[in-house]
C-alpha positions as CSV (number, residue, x, y, z in Angstrom):
1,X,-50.5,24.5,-150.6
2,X,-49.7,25.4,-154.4
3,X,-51.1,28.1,-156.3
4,X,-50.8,31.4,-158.0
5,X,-50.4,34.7,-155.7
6,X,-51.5,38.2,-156.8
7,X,-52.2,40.5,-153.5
8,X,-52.8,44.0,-153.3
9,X,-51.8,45.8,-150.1
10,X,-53.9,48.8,-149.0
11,X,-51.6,52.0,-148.7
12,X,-48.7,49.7,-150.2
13,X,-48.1,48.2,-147.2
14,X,-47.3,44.7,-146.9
15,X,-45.6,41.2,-148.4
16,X,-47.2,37.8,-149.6
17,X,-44.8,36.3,-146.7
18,X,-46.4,38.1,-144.5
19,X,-49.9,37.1,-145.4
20,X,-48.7,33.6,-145.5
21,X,-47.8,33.8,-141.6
22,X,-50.7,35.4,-140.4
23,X,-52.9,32.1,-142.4
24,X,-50.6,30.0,-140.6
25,X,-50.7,32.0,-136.8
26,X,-54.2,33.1,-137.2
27,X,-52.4,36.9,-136.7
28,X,-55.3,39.5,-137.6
29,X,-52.9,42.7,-137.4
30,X,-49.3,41.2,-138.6
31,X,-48.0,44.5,-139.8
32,X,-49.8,45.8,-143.5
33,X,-52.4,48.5,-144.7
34,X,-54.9,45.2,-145.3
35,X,-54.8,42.8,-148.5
36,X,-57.0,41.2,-150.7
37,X,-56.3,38.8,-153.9
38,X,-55.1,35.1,-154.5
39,X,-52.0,33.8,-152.0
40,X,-50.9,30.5,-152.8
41,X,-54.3,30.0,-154.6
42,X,-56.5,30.6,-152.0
43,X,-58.8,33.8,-151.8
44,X,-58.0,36.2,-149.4
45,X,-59.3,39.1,-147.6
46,X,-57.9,41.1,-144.3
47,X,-59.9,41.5,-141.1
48,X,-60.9,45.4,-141.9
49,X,-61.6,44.5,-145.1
50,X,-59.0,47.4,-146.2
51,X,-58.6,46.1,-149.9
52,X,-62.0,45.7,-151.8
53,X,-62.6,41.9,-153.2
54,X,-65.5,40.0,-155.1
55,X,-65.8,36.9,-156.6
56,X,-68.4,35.8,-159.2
57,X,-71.5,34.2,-157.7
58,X,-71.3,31.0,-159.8
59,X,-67.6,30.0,-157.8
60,X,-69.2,30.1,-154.6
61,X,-71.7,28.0,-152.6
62,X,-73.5,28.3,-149.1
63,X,-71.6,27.1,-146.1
64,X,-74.6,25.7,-143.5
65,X,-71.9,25.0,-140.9
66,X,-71.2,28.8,-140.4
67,X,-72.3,31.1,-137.4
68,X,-72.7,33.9,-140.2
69,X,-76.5,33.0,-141.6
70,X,-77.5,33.2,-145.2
71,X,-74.4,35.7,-145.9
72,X,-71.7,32.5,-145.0
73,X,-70.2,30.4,-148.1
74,X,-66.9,29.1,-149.2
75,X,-65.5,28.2,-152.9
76,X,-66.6,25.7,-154.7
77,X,-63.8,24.8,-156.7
78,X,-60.0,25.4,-155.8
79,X,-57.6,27.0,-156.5
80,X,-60.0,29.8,-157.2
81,X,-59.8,31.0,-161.3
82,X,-58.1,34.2,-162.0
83,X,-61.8,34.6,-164.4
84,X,-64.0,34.2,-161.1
85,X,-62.7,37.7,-159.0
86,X,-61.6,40.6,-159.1
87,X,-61.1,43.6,-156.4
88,X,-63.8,45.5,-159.1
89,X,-67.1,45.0,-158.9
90,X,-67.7,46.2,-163.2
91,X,-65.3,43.4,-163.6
92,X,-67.6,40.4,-162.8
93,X,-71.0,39.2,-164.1
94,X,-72.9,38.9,-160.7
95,X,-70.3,39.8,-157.8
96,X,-70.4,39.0,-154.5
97,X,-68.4,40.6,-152.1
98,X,-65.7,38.5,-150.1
99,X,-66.1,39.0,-146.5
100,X,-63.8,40.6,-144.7
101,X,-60.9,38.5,-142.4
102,X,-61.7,35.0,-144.4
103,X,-59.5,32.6,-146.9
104,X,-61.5,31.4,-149.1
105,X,-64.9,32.9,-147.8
106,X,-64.1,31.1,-144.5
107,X,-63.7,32.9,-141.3
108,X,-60.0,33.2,-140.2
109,X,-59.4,36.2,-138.4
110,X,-61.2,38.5,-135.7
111,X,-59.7,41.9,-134.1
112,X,-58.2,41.5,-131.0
113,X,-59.9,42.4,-127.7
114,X,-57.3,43.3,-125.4
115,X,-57.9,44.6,-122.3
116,X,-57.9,48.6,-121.8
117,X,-54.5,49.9,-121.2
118,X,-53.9,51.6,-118.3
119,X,-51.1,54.1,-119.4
120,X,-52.9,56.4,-121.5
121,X,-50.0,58.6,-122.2
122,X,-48.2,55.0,-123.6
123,X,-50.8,54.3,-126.0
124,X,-50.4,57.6,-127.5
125,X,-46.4,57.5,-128.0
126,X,-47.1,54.4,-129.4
127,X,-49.9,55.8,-131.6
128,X,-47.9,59.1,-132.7
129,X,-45.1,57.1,-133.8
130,X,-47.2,54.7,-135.7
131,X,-49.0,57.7,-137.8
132,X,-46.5,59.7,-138.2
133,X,-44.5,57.0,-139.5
134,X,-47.4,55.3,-141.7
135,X,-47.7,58.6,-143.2
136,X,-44.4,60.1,-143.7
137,X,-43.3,57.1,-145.7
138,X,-45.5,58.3,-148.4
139,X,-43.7,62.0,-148.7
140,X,-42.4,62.5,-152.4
141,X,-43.4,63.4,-155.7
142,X,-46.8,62.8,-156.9
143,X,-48.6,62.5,-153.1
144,X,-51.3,64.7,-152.5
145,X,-53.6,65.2,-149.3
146,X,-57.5,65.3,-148.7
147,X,-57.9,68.1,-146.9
148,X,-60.8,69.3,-145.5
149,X,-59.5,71.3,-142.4
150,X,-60.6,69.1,-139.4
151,X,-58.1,67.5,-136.9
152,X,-57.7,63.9,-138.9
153,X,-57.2,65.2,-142.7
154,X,-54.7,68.0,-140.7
155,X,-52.8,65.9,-138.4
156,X,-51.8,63.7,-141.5
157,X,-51.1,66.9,-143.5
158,X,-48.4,67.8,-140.5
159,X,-46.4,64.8,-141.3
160,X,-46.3,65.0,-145.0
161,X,-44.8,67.8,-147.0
162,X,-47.4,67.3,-150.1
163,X,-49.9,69.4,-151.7
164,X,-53.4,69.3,-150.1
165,X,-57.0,69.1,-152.0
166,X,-60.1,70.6,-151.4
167,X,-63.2,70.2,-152.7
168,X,-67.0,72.2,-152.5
169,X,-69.3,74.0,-153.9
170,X,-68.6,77.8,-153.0
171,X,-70.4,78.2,-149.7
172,X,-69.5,74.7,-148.7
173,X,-68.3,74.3,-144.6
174,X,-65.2,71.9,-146.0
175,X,-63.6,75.0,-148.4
176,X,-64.0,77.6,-145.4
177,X,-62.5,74.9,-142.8
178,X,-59.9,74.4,-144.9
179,X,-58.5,77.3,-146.0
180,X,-58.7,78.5,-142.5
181,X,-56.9,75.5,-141.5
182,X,-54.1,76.0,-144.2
183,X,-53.8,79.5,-142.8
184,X,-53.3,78.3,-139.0
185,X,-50.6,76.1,-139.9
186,X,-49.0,78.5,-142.7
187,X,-49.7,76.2,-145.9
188,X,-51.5,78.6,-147.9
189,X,-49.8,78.3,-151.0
190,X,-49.9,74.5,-150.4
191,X,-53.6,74.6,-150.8
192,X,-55.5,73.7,-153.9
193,X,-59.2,74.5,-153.9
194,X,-61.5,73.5,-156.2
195,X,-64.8,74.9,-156.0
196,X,-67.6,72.2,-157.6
197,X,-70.4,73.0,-159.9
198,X,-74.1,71.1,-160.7
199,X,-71.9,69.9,-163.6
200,X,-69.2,68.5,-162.0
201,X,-71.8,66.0,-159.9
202,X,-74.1,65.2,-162.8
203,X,-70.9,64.3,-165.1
204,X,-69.5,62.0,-162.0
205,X,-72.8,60.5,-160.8
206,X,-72.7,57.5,-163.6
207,X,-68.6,57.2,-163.2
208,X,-69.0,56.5,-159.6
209,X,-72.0,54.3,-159.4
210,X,-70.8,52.1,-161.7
211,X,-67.6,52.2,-160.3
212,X,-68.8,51.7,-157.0
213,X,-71.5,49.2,-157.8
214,X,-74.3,50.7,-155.9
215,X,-77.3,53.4,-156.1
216,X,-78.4,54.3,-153.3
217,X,-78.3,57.9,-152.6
218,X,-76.0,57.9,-149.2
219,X,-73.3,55.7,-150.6
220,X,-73.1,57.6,-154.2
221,X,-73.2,60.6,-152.5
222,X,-70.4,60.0,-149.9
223,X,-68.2,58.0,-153.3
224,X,-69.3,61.2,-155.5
225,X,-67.3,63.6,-153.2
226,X,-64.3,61.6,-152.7
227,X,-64.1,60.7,-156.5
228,X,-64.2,64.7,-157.0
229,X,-61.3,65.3,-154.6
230,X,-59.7,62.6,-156.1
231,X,-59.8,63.4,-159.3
232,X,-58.8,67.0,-158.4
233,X,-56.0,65.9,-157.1
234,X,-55.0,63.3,-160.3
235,X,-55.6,66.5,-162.7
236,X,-52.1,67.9,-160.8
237,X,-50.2,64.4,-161.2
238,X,-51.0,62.8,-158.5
239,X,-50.6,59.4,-158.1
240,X,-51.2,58.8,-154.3
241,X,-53.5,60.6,-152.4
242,X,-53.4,60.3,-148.5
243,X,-57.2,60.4,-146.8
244,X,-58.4,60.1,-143.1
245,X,-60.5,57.3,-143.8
246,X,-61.2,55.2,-140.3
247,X,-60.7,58.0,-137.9
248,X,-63.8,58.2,-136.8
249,X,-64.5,54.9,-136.5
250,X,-60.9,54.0,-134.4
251,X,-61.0,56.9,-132.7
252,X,-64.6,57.1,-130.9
253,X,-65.8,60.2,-133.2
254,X,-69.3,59.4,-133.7
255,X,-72.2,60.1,-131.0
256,X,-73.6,57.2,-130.9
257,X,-71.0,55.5,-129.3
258,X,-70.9,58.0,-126.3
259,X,-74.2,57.7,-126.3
260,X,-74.8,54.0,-126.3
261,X,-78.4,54.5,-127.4
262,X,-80.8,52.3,-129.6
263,X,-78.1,52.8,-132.3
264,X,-75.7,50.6,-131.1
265,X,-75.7,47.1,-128.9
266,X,-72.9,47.6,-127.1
267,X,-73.0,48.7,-123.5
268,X,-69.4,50.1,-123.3
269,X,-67.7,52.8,-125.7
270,X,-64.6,50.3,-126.4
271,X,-67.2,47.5,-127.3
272,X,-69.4,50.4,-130.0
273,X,-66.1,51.3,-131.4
274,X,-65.7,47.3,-132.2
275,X,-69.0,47.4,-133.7
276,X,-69.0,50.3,-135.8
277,X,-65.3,48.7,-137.2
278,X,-67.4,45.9,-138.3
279,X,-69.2,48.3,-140.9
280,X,-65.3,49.2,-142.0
281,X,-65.0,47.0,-144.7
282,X,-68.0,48.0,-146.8
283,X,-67.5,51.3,-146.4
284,X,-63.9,51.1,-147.4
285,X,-64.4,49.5,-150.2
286,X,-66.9,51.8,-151.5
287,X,-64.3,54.6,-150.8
288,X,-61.1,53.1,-152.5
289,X,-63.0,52.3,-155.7
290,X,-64.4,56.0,-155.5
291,X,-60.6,57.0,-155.3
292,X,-59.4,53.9,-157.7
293,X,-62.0,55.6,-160.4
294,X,-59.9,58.4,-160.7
295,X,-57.2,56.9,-161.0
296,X,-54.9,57.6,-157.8
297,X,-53.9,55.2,-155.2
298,X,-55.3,56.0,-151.7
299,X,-53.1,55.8,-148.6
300,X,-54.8,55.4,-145.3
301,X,-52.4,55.6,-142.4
302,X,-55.0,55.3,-139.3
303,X,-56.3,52.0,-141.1
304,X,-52.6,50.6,-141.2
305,X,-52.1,47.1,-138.7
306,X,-49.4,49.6,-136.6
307,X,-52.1,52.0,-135.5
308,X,-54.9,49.7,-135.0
309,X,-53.2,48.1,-132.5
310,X,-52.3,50.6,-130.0
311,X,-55.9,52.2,-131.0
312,X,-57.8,49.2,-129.7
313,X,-56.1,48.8,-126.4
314,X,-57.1,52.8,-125.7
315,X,-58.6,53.4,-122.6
316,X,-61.7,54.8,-122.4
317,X,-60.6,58.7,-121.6
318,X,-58.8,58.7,-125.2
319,X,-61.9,58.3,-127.0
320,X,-63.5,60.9,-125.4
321,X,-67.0,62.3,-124.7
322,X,-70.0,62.7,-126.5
323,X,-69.4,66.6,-126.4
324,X,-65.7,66.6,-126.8
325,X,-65.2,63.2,-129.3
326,X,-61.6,61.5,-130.5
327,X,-59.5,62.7,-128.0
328,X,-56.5,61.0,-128.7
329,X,-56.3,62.6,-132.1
330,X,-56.8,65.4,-130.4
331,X,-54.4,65.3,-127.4
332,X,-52.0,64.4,-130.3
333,X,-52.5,67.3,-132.2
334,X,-52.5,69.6,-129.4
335,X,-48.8,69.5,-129.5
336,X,-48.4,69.8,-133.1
337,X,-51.1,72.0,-134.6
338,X,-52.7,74.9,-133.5
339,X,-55.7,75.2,-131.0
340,X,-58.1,75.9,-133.4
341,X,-57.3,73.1,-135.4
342,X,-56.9,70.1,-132.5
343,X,-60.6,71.5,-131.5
344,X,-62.6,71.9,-135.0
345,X,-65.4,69.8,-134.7
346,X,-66.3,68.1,-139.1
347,X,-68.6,67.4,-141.0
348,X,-69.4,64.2,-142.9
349,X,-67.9,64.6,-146.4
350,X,-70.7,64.3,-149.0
351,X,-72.3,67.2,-146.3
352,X,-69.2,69.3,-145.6
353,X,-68.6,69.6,-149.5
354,X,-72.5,70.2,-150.4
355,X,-72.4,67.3,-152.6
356,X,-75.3,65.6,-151.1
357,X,-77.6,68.6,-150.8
358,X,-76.4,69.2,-155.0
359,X,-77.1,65.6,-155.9
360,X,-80.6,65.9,-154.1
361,X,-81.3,69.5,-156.6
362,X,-80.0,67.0,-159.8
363,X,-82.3,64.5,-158.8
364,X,-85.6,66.7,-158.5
365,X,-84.4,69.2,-161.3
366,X,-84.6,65.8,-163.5
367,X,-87.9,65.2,-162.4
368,X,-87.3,62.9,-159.1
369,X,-89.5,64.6,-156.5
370,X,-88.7,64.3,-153.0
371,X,-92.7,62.7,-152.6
372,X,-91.3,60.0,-154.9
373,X,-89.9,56.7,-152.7
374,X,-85.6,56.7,-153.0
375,X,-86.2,59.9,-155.4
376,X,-81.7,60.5,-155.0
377,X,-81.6,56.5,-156.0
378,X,-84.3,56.5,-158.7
379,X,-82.0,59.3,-160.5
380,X,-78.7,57.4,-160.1
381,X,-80.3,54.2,-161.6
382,X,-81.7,56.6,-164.5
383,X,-78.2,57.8,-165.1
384,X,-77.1,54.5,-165.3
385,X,-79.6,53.5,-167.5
386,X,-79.2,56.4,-169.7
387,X,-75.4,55.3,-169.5
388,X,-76.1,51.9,-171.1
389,X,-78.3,53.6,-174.0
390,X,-75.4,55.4,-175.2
């Protein structure tokens, strides 16, 4: 097949080639930080869904032969027009969002479900060479690090000799956790805090949910706080900013999982890990247009095809427990970082950083009370509004 190519490659990892082989081979994990664009004219997206993609309504059509529901479709016209998507949502009239793992909308590759290893201490040679490679291929000028002092932000920060960014309003968890963190490993001076106000949300709000192309509270809040670190980090020159995206996810760090409760519908911790990876690509692409807003280039090593691998073949003592979570990051960074860092328990961003609980004060001080239905999402649309008035 003939046709343009334009691909982007998350953490600039990847060839057109190499796309081309896995359409052939049906390969979900053939060695890149995800893609999205046009190869050979047909619209493509990886299986995680690393790279964000949409494509204008009008250039699709329902596709009643697919398992998927009312959410399947494939193009209606090919090649696909360089005018019909875009990997921004602001760029397109009324976008839809291309499914992760499909060409052209159609479904082409699924994560592999291999059996649990049984060499645990394999799986994590083979997953300490994959991360520390992923990310010390990104050491030089202009990288930065988000760094919020917990064991995935600070076992990235141990292979790459880059500045790392903080940000929170004064009493935040994420500024104390960090700069004890920096202390622990002796990076003090490499450690660039920058303590938020009210103003700094309120001026970000309308930059992020456009960007972003959503309102509700939990996702602007979550894009808010990694737009601010972000654009911290892009006020010092930097052009690439390494994040921990996916670790919890991979890695088992959320209770539900060990829990297996009503939350999930999986009845093993392997099979909840698969499912919350299924919620990857929406959140991902929410966070790399945060980070794209401000004009840096994210870099996601445990999200690159090398770690997922070796990650989904874990057995089930790596992941953990629900009291003691991720536990091959942590086993990991027990022999590179101190004690008190390999154990630190986090906190979600948008609630480690405060931005959440300082986007709900905007919302009532502007008249939103918390009686009022969605009163976080009524004020983001209002700012929006208020936006398009100007």
């Amino acid at each position: 097949m003939t046709g343009p190519t334009d691909l982007t490659f998350g953490s600039d990892h990847g060839t057109s080639q190499v796309v081309r082989r896995a359409i052939e081979t049906g390969e979900a994990l053939p060695g890149t930080g995800g893609f999205a664009g046009v190869v050979d004219g047909r619209l493509v997206r990886d299986v995680l869904g690393r790279v964000p993609l949409f494509v204008e309504s009008s250039a699709v059509e329902p596709d009643d032969t697919s398992d998927a529901g009312d959410r399947a479709w494939h193009l209606s016209k090919h090649p696909v027009e360089q005018a019909d998507w875009s990997h921004r949502p602001a760029s397109l009239s009324e976008p839809v969002s291309v499914p992760a793992g499909t060409v052209d909308g159609r479904p082409t590759w699924s994560l592999p479900d291999p059996d649990p290893a049984t060499d645990a201490d394999r799986v994590l040679m083979e997953l300490d060479c994959a991360i520390r490679q992923r990310t010390r291929e990104h050491s030089g000028e202009n990288v930065g690090v988000a760094f919020s002092g917990g064991v995935d932000s600070a076992l990235l920060a141990a292979h790459v000799d880059a500045p790392l960014y903080v940000v929170g309003f004064p009493d935040s968890h994420d500024i104390e956790a960090a700069e004890a963190a920096a202390e622990a490993l002796g990076r003090t001076d490499d450690l660039h805090v920058t303590e938020l106000t009210l103003d700094d949300v309120e001026r970000a709000v309308p930059t992020v949910a456009a960007a972003i192309g959503r309102t509700n509270a939990m996702d602007v809040s979550i894009a808010t706080a990694v737009y601010l670190v972000a654009s911290a980090a892009a006020a010092e020159g930097v052009e690439s900013l390494v994040l921990g995206q996916g670790a919890d996810e991979l890695f088992g760090g959320y209770e539900k999982v060990h829990r297996l409760d009503h939350r999930v519908e999986a009845n093993t911790v392997a099979g909840a890990v698969r499912e919350l990876l299924a919620s990857l690509p929406d959140q991902l692409a929410r966070d790399v247009l945060a980070v794209g807003a401000a004009g840096v280039e994210p870099v996601v090593p445990y999200l690159t095809d090398e770690v997922v691998g070796p990650a989904l073949s874990m057995p089930t003592e790596l992941y953990g427990t629900e009291s003691a979570r991720k536990q091959a990051l942590r086993r990991l960074a027990r022999e590179q970082l101190p004690e008190s860092i390999a154990t630190r328990e986090k906190k979600a961003f948008q609630y480690g950083s405060l931005v959440s609980r300082e986007l709900d004060r905007l919302a009532r001080q502007a008249g939103f009370k918390r009686r009022m239905d969605d009163h976080v999402g009524q004020y983001i649309d209002s700012r929006l509004d208020g936006t398009s008035e100007d």
